[in-house]
Structures are given as C-alpha cells and as structure tokens.
C-alpha positions, 0 to 999 in steps of 0.5 A: 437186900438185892445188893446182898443177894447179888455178891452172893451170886456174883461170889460164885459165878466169878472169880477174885480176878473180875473183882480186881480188875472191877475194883481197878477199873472202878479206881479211875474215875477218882480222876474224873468224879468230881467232873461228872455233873459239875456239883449242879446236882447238890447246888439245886438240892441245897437251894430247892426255892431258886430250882427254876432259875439255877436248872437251866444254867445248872444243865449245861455246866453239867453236860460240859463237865460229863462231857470232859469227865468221860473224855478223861475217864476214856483215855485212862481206859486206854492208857490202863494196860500201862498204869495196872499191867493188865488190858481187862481193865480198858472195857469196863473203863471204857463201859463207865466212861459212856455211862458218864455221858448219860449219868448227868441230865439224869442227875439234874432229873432226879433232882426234881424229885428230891427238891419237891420231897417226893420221896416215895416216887424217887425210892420206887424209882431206885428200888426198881433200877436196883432190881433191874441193875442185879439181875442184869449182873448177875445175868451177865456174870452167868453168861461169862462177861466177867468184870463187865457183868459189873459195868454193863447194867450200871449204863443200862440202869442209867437209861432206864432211870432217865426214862422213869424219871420223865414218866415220873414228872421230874421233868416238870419245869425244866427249861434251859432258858436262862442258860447264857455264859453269865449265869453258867459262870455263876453256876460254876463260881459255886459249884467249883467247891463242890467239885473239888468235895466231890473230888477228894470224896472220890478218892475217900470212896475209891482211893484205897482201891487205887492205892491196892491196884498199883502197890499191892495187886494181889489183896484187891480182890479180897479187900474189895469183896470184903468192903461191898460186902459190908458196906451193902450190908450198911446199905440196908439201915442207911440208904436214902438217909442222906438224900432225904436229909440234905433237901429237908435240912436245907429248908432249916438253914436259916433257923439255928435252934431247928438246925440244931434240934435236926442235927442232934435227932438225926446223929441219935436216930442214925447211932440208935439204928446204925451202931447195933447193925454194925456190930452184929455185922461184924459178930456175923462176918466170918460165918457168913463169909466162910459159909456161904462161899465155902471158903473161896473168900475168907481172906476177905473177912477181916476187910468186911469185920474192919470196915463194919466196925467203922461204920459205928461212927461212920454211919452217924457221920455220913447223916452229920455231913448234911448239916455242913451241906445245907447251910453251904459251907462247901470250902468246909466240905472240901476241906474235910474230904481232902484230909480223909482222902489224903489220909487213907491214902496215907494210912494205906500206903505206909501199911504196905511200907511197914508190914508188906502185903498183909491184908489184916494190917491194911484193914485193921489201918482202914478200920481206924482211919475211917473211924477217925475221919467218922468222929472228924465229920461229926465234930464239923457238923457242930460246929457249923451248927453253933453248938460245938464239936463235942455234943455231935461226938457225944450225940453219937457216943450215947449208942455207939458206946454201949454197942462196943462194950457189947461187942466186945463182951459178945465176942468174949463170951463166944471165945471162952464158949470154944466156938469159932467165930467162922462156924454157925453155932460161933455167930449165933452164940456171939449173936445172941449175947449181944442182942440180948444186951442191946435189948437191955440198951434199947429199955434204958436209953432208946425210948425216945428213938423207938418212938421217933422210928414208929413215927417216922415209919407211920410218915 
C-alpha cells in the first residue's frame, strides 16, 4: 500500500524523464545482478539444516562477488552517458552500485530469519524499511533530487536493514570459521547455477527496460510507470509468498506425496487470491490512472492493464517456482529463466521492428509472453514434482478461467453501458459486474480456499 501511496506522489512531484532515466539506470544492473551475493542467499534458504556449516563460507563468496558486481555496476555508471545519450544516468548507477557493496552481509542476515521461519520478525523488519524507503522518496523528490529520490533511500534502506536485523537476532550463529578456499570453492560449485538464474531472472526483471532505454527511449517513461504501477499493486496479494514458500517447501523435498499436496494448495491458494485481484486491476486501470494523475500518465495505461492481465498466471507461477527451488534443481532454474529472459527480449525487440514506437503493441506482446513464460513455470513445477506438467496448469486454470470469462463479461457490460473505461462511473460499473460473478465463483468452487485462507490468517 505504500508502495501505492508513493508512485501516487512521485506521479506528480516528477517528471516522466526521472522515470526514464531510473528505468535505465535500473536496466544496468542485468550485467551485475547475478553477482551481488553469489546465489549464497537462496543456497542457505534451500538447505536451512546445513546453515551453520555453509554461512561462513557462504559470507565470503558473497562479499567477493558484491565487491566485483559493484565494480562492474560502477564503470557502467560511468560509461552510461555512451550507452543512453544522457549523463543522468551516471549518479543513480553510481548510487545502486555502493549500495551493492552493502546489500550482501545484509542478505546473508536476512537469511537467519527466514531458515529459523521467523516470519513475523522479518515482515516487520520489511514493513518498517518500506515505510522508511517511501517517504525517504517521496522526501527527496519533493526536494528536487529527481531520478535519484529513486536511488538514495534504497542504500539508506539497506543499512538500516543490516541494523534491525542484528537487533532482531539474525546474527545469532554466525561465524566465518570454516570459510577456507576448500569450502568457498564448494560453495561457489553450487551457487554457480544460481548465479547464472539469477542472471537470466535479472534480464526477466529488468531486461525490456534495457531493450526501451536504447531502441525506443521515448515509451520508457510510460511503460515503466505503468508496469510499477501494476506490479505494486500485485505486491499487495503477493508479497512474501515467495519468501515464506522456499525455506518452508525446502523441509518437504524428501517427502513427494507432501511435495505434491504443497504444490497443488499453493498454485490453488495463490490463482484463488491472485486471478481476481488481476482482473479487477485491470478493469480499474484506465480510471485510476487518468483520475488521479489528471491525465499526465494515460499512456501508461495500456502498459499497467497488459501486465495485470498477465499476472492471472504469472502470479500463480511466481509461488510454483519454489518447488523447482526447494528440491535444488537450479540447472532447471536457469534454464527456464534464460528462455523467459531471452524471449521477452526477443518479443520487445521485434515489437519495435514490425510496428515502431507503439506503446500498445509492446505491451500487448509483453502481456502475452509473460503469460507464456507464467504457464512455462507452472508446467516445470510439476514436473519436478512427479506428477506431470499438466495438473499445475489445470491447479491454476481452476480460477483463473472463470476470472477471464468475467473480465470479459465486465468489460462488455460497461461498453454496451456508454461508460468509458477512464471515467469513474466506467470502473465502478465494470467493478461491480465482475464482483458480482466472482462472488458467485467463490460459492461454487472456493470453499476449500476461504477456508484454508481463515486458517492461514489465524496462523
């Protein structure tokens, strides 16, 4: 919700050229992601019981690689007037690459928590930085910093993190005994393919906008405001699902039949919460936008509509991955990173060879491939799992079906209304058809999830 309250502002304390250059600056750590902590964070998640004997070693690899990911990340800042024509880009590089250097014995911290399962001293911790990192935004946009309101609170963030996690306990075992070149080498002869999945994941995240910075400059602003928008908004029925799920999911690696009963309730649980949340996000899109920005960011529309549509499946696959996570099939990982990366990539670029600078086709092409590479995941997952890479897609379909049917019917219904989708009365009539639907959804077929979310509220 902050993060909501914050674009808000940020919406109109700057202007769409901050954004672009953020977005670009943002673009240059694809080179340098899959360094920052060497994998060590998701290798100690993964295999919580050997903590002790892996986070010495663990620490030093990922104290290296920050230091070599930052050194990268800083002569990109300085070479970035070259790659993008502009030199606002070389501060807010220059702002992420030190905050690299900090961002890895944080990471190996706030592993600690999430092994032990201490859940609700982590989400406090995240909730209070969130706080901190928006109105340190918002403060700094206020008081002209421009792109680097963006920049500046997500290094202060990073050190106030590390020191809430010592108060927090999460430095309790730590120790770097044991952290000799044997054992870093055998460290580094697991992470490497973690690395390499976080590298292609890097260009999954943030490659298009590396794509729109060089070939197509002037749809970044919109296309990135657009997708922060949505996927912020995403945030609010998907943050922590995936932290909690890999440490948790790891303890069932060795038990198929539980493996399999925690996939399938997690994929059901997350296209019961995430499908109708999508949907309505994307119904309320074009009068949220045009409303509360007075016009300044309707191009962005059909960026922030695409990718909420995606998210019907994209949602359910981000909670699939940590199946293929837990039981530490991280060549699998890679692989299915490296065909998502290269494929929205590919989409982008031949967006802009076919159809030129059109905001719509590109988002209409993102749309789709992230819908693809949503169902790609799922049917992984399954497999990994032992029962097939259809259940997971049809595990998924069992909401996200009837979501569509109603978005569509929503959608129609507000047409043949005369209300414009951008207009107030426009959402709220295309609003209320579909919540009316779901509500019919939820008596017929969700039983068993409103049950299990009650459950897992009480917990």
């Amino acid at each position: 919700m902050v993060g909501l309250v914050v674009q808000f502002a940020l919406g109109w304390l700057l202007v769409p050229e901050d954004f672009a250059l953020f977005g670009m600056a943002l673009s240059l750590t694809v080179f340098t992601s899959a360094l920052v902590d060497g994998g060590v964070q998701k290798l100690l998640r993964q295999q919580p019981e050997r903590y002790a004997e892996l986070v010495g070693p663990a620490t030093v690899l990922a104290l290296l690689f920050a230091a070599l990911s930052a050194a990268i990340l800083a002569a990109l800042a300085l070479a970035s007037p070259s790659i993008f024509g502009t030199a606002g880009v070389r501060p807010i590089a220059l702002v992420l690459a030190a905050n690299v250097i900090v961002t890895a014995p944080v990471a190996v911290l706030r592993t600690r928590l999430q092994v032990d399962l201490r859940f609700r001293a982590a989400s406090g911790i995240e909730a209070g930085l969130v706080v901190v990192r928006g109105g340190l935004t918002v403060a700094s946009a206020a008081a002209g910093f421009g792109g680097l309101s963006f920049a500046l609170p997500i290094l202060v963030g990073t050190l106030l993190e590390g020191l809430l996690l010592l108060w927090r306990g999460a430095g309790r075992g730590f120790s770097l005994r044991g952290a000799n070149p044997r054992s870093v080498a055998a460290v580094l002869r697991t992470s490497r393919w973690i690395m390499l999945s976080a590298m292609f994941g890097a260009i999954v995240l943030r490659g298009d906008y590396l794509v729109l910075g060089i070939a197509a400059e002037p749809l970044l602003a919109d296309y990135f405001f657009g997708f922060q928008l949505a996927a912020s908004g995403m945030l609010l029925v998907t943050g922590g699902a995936y932290g909690v799920l890999l440490p948790a999911v790891a303890r069932l690696a060795h038990d198929p039949a539980r493996l399999v009963d925690a996939l399938r309730r997690s994929v059901r649980l997350a296209s019961f919460v995430v499908a109708p949340a999508a949907a309505l996000g994307c119904l309320a899109a074009p009068a949220l936008i045009h409303v509360a920005w007075g016009g300044k960011w309707d191009g962005s529309i059909v960026v922030a509509q695409a990718v909420a549509a995606s998210i019907l499946v994209r949602g359910p696959a981000l909670v699939s991955a940590a199946t293929v996570e837990a039981t530490g099939r991280w060549r699998l990982r890679a692989a299915l990173e490296a065909v998502e990366g290269a494929t929205l990539v590919g989409a982008i670029l031949a967006a802009i060879a076919l159809a030129g600078e059109d905001l719509a086709i590109v988002a209409a092409v993102v749309g789709v491939q992230r819908i693809l590479a949503g169902a790609m995941h799922l049917a992984a997952s399954g497999a990994v799992a032992g029962v097939g890479w259809i259940p997971p897609l049809r595990w998924c379909a069992a909401f996200v079906m009837p979501a569509v049917v109603l978005l569509v019917l929503a959608e129609v219904a507000g047409r043949l209304a005369g209300h414009p989708a951008d207009s107030i009365t426009g959402a709220a009539a295309r609003l209320a058809v579909f919540l009316a639907g779901w509500l019919v959804v939820v008596g017929l077929l969700g039983r068993r999830e409103v049950s299990e979310l009650r459950g897992g509220a009480r917990r």
